[in-house]
N, C-alpha and C positions, 0 to 999 in steps of 0.2 A: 602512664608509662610512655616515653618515647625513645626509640632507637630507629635509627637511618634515617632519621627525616619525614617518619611516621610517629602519630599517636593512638595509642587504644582508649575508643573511646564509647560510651552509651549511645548505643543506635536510638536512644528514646531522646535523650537529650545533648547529644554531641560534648558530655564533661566528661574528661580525662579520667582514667583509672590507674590507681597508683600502687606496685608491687607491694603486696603485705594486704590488701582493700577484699572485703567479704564479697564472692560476687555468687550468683544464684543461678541457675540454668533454666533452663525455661520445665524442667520437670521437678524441679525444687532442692536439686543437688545445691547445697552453701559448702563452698570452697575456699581458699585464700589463695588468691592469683601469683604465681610465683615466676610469670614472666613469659615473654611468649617470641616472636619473629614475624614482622610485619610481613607482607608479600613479594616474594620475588620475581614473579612475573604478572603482567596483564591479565586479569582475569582468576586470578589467585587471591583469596581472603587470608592467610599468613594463620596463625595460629597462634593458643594461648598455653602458657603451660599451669599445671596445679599439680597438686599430691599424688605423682606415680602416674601422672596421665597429660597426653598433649587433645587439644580439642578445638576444634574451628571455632573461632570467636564470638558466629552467630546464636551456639548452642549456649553462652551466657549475655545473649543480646549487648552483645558488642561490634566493633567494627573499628580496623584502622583506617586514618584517617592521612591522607599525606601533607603534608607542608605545603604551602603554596608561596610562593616567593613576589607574589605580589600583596601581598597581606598588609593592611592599612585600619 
């Protein structure tokens, strides 16, 4: 998933996660990612949405990741 020039991505393996994709929380909650808001400010991890609930991205070991405009 990316929006603003972020991607949501596996903190284990930096691969993209894609709206509609099973994802699991580190207490074994299996969700289906239904989209989330990368960070708005410094220091700010942005958030994920699922079924009836928003949750900071690292609670299903994820992590936005930003664009980098030098990429080669």
């Amino acid at each position: 998933m990316t929006k603003n020039n972020w991607t949501l991505v596996r903190e284990s393996t930096n691969e993209p996660v894609a709206i509609g994709e099973t994802i699991t929380s580190f207490c074994g909650l299996e969700t289906a990612l239904l989209g989330g808001s990368p960070p708005h400010k410094p220091g700010s991890t942005g958030k994920v949405w699922v079924e009836n609930a928003e949750y900071f991205p690292g609670v299903f070991n994820l992590k936005w990741v930003e664009a980098t405009t030098n990429q080669q």
